[in-house]
Every structure is written in C-alpha cells, then in structure tokens.
N, C-alpha and C positions, 0 to 999 in steps of 0.2 A: 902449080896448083893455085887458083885464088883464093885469096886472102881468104873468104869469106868461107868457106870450104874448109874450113882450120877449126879448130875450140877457140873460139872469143877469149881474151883474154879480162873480158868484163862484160857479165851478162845482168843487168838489171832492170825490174819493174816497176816503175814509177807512176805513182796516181797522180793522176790532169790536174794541179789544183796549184794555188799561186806561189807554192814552194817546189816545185819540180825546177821548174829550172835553175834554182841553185843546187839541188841534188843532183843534177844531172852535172854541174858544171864541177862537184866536188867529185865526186865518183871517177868522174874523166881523169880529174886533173891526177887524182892520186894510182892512175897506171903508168907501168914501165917510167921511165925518165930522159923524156926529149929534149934537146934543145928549149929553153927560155921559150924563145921567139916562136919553136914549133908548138909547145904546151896552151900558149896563147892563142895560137888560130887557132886550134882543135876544141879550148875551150867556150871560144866564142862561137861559132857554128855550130856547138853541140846546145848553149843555152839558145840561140835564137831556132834552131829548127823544134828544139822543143817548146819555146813560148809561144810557135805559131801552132803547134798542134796545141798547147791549154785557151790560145786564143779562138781555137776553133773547135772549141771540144762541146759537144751539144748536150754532154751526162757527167754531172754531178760524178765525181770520184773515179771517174773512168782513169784507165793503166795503158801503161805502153811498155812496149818493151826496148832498153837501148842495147846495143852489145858493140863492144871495140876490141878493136883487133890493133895491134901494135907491134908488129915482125918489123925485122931489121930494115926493109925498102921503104912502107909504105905505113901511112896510120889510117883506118878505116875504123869511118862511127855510122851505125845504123838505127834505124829509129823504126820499129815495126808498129805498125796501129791500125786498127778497123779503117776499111777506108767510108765508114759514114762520117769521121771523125773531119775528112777534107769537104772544108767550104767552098761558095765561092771565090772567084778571087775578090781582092777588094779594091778600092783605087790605084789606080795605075800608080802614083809617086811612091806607095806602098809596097805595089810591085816590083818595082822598076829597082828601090832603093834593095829590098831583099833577095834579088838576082842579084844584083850590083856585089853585093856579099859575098853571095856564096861562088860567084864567078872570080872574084879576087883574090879568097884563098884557097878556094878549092882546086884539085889538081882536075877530078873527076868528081862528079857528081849525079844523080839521077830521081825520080820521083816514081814507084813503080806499082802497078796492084797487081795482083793473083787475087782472083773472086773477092773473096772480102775483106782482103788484107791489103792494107800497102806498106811500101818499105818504101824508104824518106834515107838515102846514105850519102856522104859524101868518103872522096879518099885525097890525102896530101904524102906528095912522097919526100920521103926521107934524106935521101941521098944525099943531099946537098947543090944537088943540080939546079940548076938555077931554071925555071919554069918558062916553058912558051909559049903565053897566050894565045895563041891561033892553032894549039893543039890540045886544048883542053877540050874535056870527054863532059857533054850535059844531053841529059834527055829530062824532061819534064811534063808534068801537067801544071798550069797557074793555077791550079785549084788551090795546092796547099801556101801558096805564097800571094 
C-alpha cells in the first residue's frame, strides 16, 4: 500500500508568512527519529519547498497543508496548497539551482494538481541503500520552482 494511503504521521497547517518555514522545519524535525544525516535532508527540502510556496504566495496569511509520513522504508513530506498559489517560474539560475536540490536528495519527487489544488511532495528512502541517480522518480511543472 502507499505510503501516502496510511494516517500521516504529521498532519499540519501553516499560514504563508516569513515564519512558516521554520515551523515547518521544526515540526518535521521532531517526527519519528532518523538517522542525523536523514533528518537533515528531510529538513531542508521541507524548509525550501515551503519558502517557495510563501515566496509565491499572492494572499496575505494564506495556509497550506504539510503532512509526513515516516514508515520504516521510506520518509514522505507533502505540501498541499491551492494551486493559484504556483507562479511563474523565475530565472533559470533559480530554477536550475532548486531542481539541482531537490534532484540531489530526493529519492522521488513530483509537482501535481487535481482542479484547485496541488500537492508539491517528495520521498527519501530509508533503507540504507545507497541511491541511483538514473532511477530517480520526478514529474514536475517549473511553475512552483
């Protein structure tokens, strides 16, 4: 069954405004107990795909929803939000740098909308397995990066 198809084992709502992304990155950190070196990637793609949604947020106090999932394989962080919320992209060094990111630690990653919503998630696996770049999972729109 996917991860995602589970009860989140962290389900919160956070207003768009220039303290989310240290909520977001405290929130993360204090689920389950991964490896150092895993807590650390998870926290840092959790604060950058949420300073790109407050850097592109068009409403005053506007919320999103994050929710993480942390089973024994894999750690999955989700970011739901209206997708008026995605701009355009911005300059290519911009973009280039924040794929560069999320292509590095991410295992899987994706950018998706259903009508008015999108969902912004990535997933890093657990295991120990050592990762190979040329099989990593990305679908995207450059809109939110």
């Amino acid at each position: 069954m996917p991860v995602q198809q589970t009860a989140a084992d962290l389900t919160v709502s956070l207003k768009l405004d220039a303290y989310a992304p240290r909520a977001a990155r405290h929130h993360v950190a204090l689920v389950d107990r991964p490896s150092p070196d895993l807590r650390d990637a998870v926290v840092l793609l959790t604060s950058e795909i949420v300073s790109r949604a407050v850097e592109r947020c068009q409403f005053k106090g506007a919320m999103v929803v994050l929710r993480v999932w942390m089973p024994a394989s894999v750690v999955r962080v989700e970011m739901q939000l209206p997708r008026t919320f995605l701009g355009a992209a911005h300059e290519s060094e911009e973009t280039e740098y924040s794929l560069l990111l999320v292509r590095s630690l991410a295992d899987r990653w994706s950018l998706a909308g259903h009508g008015d919503i999108a969902r912004l998630w990535f997933e890093i696996d657990r295991q120990g397995t050592r990762r190979d770049p040329s099989r990593t999972t990305e679908t995207a729109s450059l809109a939110i990066y």
